[in-house]
N, C-alpha and C positions, 0 to 999 in steps of 0.2 A: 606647451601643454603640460600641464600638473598629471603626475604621477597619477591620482587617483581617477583623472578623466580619462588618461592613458590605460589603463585596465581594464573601466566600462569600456570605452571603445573595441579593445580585442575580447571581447565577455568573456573576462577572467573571471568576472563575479558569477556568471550562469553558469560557467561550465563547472565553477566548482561546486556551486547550492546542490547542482544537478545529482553530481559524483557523490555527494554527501545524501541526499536521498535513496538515491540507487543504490547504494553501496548498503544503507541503512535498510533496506526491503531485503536486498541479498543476504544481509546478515540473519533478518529475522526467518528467513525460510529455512537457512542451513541449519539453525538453531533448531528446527522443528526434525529438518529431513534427516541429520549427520545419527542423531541418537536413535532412529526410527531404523537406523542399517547397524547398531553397534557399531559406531567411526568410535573410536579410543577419544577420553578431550580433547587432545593435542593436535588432533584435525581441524577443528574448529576455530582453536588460536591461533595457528598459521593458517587457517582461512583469510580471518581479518586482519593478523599481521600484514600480510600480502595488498591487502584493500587496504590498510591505511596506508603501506609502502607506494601506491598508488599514486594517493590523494594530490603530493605535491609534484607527482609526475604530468598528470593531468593537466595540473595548473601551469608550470613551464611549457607544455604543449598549445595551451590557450594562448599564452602571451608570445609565443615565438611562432605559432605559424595562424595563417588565417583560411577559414573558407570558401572559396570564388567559384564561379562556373566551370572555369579549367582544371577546380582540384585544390588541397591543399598546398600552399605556397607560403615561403619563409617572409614574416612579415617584418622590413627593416622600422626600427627605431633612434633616435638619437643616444649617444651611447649611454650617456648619463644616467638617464631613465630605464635604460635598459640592463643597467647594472643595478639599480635602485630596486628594480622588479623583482628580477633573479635575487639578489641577496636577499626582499624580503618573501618572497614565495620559499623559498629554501628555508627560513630563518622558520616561517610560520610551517611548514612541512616538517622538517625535523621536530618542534616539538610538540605539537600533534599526535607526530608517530612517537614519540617518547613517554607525551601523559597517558594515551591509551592502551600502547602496545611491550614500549621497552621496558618500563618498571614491570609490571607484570614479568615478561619472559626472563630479566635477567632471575626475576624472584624466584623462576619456574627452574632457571637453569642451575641456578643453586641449590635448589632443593634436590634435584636428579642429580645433580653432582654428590651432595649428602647424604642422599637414601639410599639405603642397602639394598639390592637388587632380590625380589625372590628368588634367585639362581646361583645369588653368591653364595660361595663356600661359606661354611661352618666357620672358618678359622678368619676369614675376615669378616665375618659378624662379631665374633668375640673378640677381637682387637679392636674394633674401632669402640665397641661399647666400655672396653677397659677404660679408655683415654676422653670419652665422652662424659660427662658431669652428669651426674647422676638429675634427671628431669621430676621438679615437685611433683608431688605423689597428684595432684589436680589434672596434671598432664596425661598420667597415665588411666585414663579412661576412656572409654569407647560407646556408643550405641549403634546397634546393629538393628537399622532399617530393613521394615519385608523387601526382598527384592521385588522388581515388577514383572508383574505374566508378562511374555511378551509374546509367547505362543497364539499360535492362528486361536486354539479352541479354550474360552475362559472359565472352562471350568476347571483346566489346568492349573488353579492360584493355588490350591493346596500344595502343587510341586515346588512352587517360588517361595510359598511360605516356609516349607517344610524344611527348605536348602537356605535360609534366613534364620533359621531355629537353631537347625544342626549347626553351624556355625556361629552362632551366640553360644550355644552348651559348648563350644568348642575353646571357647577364648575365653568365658568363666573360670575354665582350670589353669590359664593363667596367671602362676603368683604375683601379686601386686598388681593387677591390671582388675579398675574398678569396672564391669562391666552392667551398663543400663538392663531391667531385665524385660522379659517378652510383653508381660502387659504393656510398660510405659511404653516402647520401642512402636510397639504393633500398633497401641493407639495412633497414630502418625500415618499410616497404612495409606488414606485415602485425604491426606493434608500435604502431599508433597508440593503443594504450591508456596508454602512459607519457607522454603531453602535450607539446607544442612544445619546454615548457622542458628537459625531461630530455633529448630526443634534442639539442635544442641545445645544453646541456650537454655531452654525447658526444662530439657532433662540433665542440665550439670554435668554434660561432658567436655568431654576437647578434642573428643574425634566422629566422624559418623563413616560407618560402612553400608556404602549403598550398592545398588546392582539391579540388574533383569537377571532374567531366566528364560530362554525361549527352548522349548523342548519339540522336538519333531521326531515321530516315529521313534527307532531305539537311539536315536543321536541328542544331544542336549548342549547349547551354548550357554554359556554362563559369564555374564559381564561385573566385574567388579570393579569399585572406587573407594580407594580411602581418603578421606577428607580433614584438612585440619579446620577446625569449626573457626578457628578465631579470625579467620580471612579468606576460609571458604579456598584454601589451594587445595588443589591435589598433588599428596604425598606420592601414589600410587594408583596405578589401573593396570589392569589384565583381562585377557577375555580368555577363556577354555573351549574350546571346540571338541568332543570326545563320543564317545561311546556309552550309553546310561550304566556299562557295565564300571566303567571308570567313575560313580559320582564321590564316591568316598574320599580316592585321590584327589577328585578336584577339590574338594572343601579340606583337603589335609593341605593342600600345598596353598589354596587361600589364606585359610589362619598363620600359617606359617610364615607368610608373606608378608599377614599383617605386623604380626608381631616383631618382624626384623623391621619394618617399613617403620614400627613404634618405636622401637629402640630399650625397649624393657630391659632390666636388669636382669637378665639370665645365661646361664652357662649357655654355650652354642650347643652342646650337647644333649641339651634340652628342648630346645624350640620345636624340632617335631615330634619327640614324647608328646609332650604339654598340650600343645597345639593340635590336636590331634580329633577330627570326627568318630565318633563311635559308629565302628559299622558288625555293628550286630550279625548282619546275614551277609550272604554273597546272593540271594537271588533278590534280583532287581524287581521281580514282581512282587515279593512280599514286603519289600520296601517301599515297593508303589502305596500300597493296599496298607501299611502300617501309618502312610504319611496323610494316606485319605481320613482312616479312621483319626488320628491323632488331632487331625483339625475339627471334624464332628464333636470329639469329645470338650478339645479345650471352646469352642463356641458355644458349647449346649445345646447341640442343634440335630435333634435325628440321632439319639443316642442310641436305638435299635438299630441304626445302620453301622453307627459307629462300633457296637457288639459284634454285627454281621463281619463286620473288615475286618477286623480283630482276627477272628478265627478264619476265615481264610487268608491271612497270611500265616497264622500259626500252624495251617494246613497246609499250605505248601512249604516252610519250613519251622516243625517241631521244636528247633532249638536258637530261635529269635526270641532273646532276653528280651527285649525290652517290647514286645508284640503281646505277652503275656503279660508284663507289667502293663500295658495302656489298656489289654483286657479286664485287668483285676479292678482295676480303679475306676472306668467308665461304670462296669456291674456294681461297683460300691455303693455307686450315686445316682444311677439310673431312677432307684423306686424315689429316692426323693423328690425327683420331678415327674411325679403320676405314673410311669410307665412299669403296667402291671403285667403284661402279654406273656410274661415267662417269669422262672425261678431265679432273676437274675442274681442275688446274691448266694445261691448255690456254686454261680462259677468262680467265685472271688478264691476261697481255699486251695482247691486246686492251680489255680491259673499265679496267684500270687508267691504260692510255693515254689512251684516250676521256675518262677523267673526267679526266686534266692538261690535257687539250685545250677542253676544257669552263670547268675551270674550277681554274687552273695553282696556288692559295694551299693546293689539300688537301693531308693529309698522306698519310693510308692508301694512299693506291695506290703509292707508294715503298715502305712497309715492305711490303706484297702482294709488291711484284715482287722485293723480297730473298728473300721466303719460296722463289718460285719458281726462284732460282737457286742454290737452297740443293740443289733436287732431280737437279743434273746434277752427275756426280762425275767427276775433284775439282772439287770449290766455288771460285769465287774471290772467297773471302773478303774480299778487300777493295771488288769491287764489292759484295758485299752491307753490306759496315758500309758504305760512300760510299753506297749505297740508306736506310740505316738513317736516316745522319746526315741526309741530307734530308729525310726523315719529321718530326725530332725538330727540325729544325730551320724548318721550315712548321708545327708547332706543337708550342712545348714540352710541354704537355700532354697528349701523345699517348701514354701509359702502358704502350699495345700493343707503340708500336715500343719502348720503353726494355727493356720486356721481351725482345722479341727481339733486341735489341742486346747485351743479357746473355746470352740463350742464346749467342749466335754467341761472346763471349767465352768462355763457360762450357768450349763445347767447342773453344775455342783454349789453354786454359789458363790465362787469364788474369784471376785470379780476384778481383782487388784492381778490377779495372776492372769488371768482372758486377755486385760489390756494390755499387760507388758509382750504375751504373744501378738498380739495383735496389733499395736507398734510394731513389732520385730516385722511383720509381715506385710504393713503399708512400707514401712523402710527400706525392703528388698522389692516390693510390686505394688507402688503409690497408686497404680491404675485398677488393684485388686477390690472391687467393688463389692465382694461378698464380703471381704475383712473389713471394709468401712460399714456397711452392713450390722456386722456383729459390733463394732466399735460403739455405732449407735445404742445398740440394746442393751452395752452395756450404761452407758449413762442413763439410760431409760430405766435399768432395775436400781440405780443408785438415786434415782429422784431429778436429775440436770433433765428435763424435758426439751427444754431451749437447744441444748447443745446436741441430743439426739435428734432429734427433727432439722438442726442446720446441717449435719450431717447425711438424712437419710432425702432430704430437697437437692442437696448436692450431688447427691447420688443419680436422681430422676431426670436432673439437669443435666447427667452425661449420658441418658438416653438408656438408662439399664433400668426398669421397672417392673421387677420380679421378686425376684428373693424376698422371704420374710415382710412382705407386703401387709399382711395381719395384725403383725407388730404394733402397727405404727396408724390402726385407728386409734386406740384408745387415746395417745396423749392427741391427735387432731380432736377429737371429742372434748377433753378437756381444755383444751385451750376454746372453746366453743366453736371451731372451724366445720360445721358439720357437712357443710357441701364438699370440702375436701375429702371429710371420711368416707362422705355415700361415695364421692367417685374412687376410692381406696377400695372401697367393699364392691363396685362395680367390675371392678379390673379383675376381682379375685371370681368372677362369677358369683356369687352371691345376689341368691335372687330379689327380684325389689321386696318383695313379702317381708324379706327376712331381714334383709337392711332395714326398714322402717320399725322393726319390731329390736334390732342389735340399738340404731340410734336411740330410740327412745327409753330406753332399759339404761342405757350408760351410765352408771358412777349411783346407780339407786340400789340396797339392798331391800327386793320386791320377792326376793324367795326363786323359784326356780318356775321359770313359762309353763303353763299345762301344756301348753301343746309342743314342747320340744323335742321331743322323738320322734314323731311324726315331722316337723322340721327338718331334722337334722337327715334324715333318712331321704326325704325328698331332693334336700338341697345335694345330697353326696351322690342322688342319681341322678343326677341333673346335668352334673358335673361331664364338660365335652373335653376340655383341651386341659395339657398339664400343668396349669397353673391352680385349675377348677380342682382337677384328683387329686392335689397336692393336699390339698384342705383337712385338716384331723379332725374328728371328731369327737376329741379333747378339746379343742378351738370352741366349735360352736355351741358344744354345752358351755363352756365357760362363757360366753356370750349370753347363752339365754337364760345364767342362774343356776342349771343342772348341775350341781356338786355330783353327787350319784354318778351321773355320767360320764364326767372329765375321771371320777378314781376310778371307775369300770373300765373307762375307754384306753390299754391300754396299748396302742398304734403300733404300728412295726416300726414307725420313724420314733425315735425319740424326740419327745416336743416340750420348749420351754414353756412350763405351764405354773409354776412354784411361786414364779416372781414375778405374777403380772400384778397391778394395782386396782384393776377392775375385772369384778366388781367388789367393792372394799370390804365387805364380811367373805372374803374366799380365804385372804392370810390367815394362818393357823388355822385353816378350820380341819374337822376329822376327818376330813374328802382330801386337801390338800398334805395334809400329814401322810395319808396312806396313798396317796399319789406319789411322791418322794422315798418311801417306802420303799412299795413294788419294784420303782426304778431302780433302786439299789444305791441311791443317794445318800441313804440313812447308813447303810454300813460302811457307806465307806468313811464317812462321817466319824462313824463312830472309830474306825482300825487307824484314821490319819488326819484326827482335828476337824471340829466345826467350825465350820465359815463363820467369818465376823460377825454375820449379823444373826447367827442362831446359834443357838447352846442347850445341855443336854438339864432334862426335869425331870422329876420324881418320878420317879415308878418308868426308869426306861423311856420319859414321854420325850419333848422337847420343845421347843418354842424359837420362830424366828422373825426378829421386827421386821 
């Protein structure tokens, strides 16, 4: 009998197809159930280490016993064959278990042999980094993925997020470690189906730190992984089991973990300096309540509750830096998105003061108090850029003030200096949609229509369609797109009345609407949600011809109104001159150089192409 009919005979062929299904259902359940209980990896790959160890056990059990009515009994063969068997079931089991299971672990076992343990002494981190080769600077980068809620109740994600933050600001002040920032990182949030490697890919790093958070009553689990993207190993995992009184510790001794686990160039003496969470307070409730607000504000979402969080954390502890800085700032930029219900920018002085007093290396409360001296007309612009630059200059990384530093160029004219901010600030936070935003407008005051419309379509296309929305009829008007502009002018609230009377006026010098105050007054009560009360009414007299209006109109918001193109008799006229004026454009103009494209005329006047 041939070897291969000797096989079929004892169904060595079924029992193995079988154990290789079976085995393959068992794999995919553990896959789902192991991480649903925080099992550490390494559960999982000695799961199926085990099931492939298995495989060819099975198989020598198929071929040496059989079946029968009495029970399993040893089934004799001729020896030949029966060494033929054995040597290749063995031969095909070994490497099996070798292409799926052994490269991996020996690779695994190497790595844990290598990696610095979170618990190792100081003195052997900095030994072994002494004698270690210094890793290209590409190596040494990280992104810091939100952890995942894993708490019973999901409205807990601001916790997971907030403990995914704190530890990106944490490993930022790591020298030489290039760290992804929270925009790119956070984009990813609800894509963890593409795997470490790909989003690491994306974002040009070579590491990802991922993790849950499952929070219950005053106790909190926290799971972390650090990942090398280029084969998807894990360097490192921990789980923390503690007390919420402990979460500072726990994110001090994560960064710190990670950063020996990276192998960075630094003194041992450093690593939990460096490394280190900022914990502002000791009571765990105003940290709760600081991490609620901070997600309201950075989503834009309920920015009266996020004011509300604010100050009851700062109420139940007075001397929480940074509760006052996310007070200052959220009140900065409140009125820009319609919300009029109080004196929000009353609280910025106060609230942005207290936190340099607290605690003098923050940045945001500078760029805060430019916002707020943005609102008294005319502006003096140069306290607000010297407000900026000390933002930007307490931390380079500070995206917000780069942006508003652009603005305030934008509508000085100044448009070669806007975009090099504004590079600066896609370059730290490429997912920063308000700085592509401004990027657009500024090609749009330089004449490039094409390049700010590919820019503000890219924009719409990652699902963000707000900001400066206004902007960006005129050039769909001129390029003759007018169904895109009516649904531009839709989105804005803009009632049809008005739309039909905004399109048809477009790019014509027809003098100013008779019935534009009446308009304007309709449309601004009309107005329900904060995209609608965002609207200036500088804007829509400039829409319906009203010069008169747009110099009179002089808004709490400052509104780029100098350098739109329509409708084409507004450039220089005596409305637009004394528009720029008021603002405080013109002095400052005058105390530190005219933008390129204007310069100064007889009798004090001035003129800008």
């Amino acid at each position: 009998m041939s070897l291969m009919a000797e096989l079929r005979r004892r169904h060595v062929f079924k029992v193995g197809g079988a154990y290789v299904v079976i085995a393959w259902l068992v794999v995919q359940a553990a896959s789902i159930a192991f991480p649903a209980f925080d099992a550490p990896p390494w559960v999982l790959r000695v799961f199926i280490l085990i099931l492939m160890l298995g495989f060819p056990i099975a198989l020598v059990m198929a071929w040496a016993f059989d079946a029968t009515p009495e029970g399993l009994r040893l089934e004799p063969a001729p020896l030949g064959n029966k060494r033929m068997a054995l040597i290749a079931i063995t031969l095909a089991g070994l490497a099996l278990g070798w292409y799926f299971v052994g490269q991996p672990a020996v690779r695994d076992s190497i790595d844990a042999a290598n990696a610095v343990a979170p618990a190792a002494p100081a003195a052997v981190v900095a030994a072994a980094d002494q004698d270690a080769a210094d890793p290209p600077a590409s190596r040494k980068s990280i992104a810091v993925l939100p952890f995942v809620n894993m708490s019973a109740e999901p409205d807990n994600e601001y916790f997971s997020d907030g403990i995914s933050e704190e530890l990106l600001n944490a490993l930022v002040r790591v020298p030489g470690l290039g760290v992804a920032s929270r925009t790119s990182s956070f984009a990813y949030k609800n894509r963890r189906e593409m795997g470490a490697g790909a989003i690491a890919r994306e974002l040009k790093v070579a590491h990802v730190l991922e993790g849950s958070v499952r929070k219950s009553g005053s106790r909190v689990r926290i799971t972390a992984q650090l990942i090398d993207a280029a084969d998807e190993r894990h360097l490192w995992s921990e789980s923390y089991d503690r007390e919420l009184t402990d979460i500072f510790a726990i994110q001090d001794e994560i960064a710190a973990a990670i950063v020996a686990a990276l192998r960075v160039k630094l003194d041992a003496a450093d690593v939990a300096s460096v490394a280190a969470a900022r914990a502002d307070t000791q009571n765990v409730q105003a940290y709760d309540l600081y991490l609620k607000a901070r997600e309201l504000f950075i989503a834009r979402r309920d920015l009266p509750e996020s004011v509300r969080l604010y100050e009851q954390a700062i109420a139940l502890d007075p001397d929480f830096a940074r509760a006052h800085e996310g007070l200052a700032a959220v009140a900065s930029i409140i009125g820009t998105w319609g919300h009029d219900e109080r004196d929000y920018f009353a609280l910025v002085p106060p609230a942005a003061t207290r936190a340099l007093e607290l605690d003098p290396s923050l940045s945001m409360p500078w760029a805060a108090r430019s916002m707020v001296r943005k609102q008294a007309w005319p502006i003096d612009y140069a306290a607000v850029l010297d407000e900026l630059e000390r933002a930007i200059d307490a931390d380079a990384r500070n995206a917000t003030a780069l942006l508003w530093r652009a603005m305030a160029w934008i509508e000085l004219g100044y448009f070669e200096r806007a975009a090099a901010d504004l590079d600066r600030c896609l370059a730290l936070e490429p997912g920063y949609h308000n700085c592509r935003t401004h990027k657009a407008l500024v090609f749009l005051y330089t004449g490039d229509d094409d390049a700010a419309l590919a820019l503000f379509e890219r924009t719409v296309a990652d699902g963000v369609f707000g900001s400066r929305l206004y902007h960006f009829v005129d050039p769909l008007l001129r390029r003759g797109e007018r169904t895109a502009a009516m649904l531009l002018l839709d989105a804005q609230e803009i009632s049809p009345e008005l739309r039909a009377i905004i399109v048809a006026r477009h790019g014509q010098a027809q003098g100013p609407h008779p019935g534009a105050r009446a308009l304007v007054e309709r449309q601004l009560a009309s107005a329900r949600t904060p995209v609608g009360k965002a609207m200036t009414r500088a804007r829509l007299y400039l829409w319906l011809g009203d010069f008169e209006g747009v110099a009179a109109s002089n808004d709490t918001l400052s509104e780029i109104i100098a350098w739109e193109r329509d409708p084409p008799d507004f450039r220089n006229s005596p409305q637009m001159k004394r528009k720029l004026i008021d603002m405080g454009a013109v002095a400052y103009w005058r105390a530190q150089g005219f933008p390129p494209q204007c310069r100064a005329a007889e009798q004090g006047d001035f003129t800008c192409d």
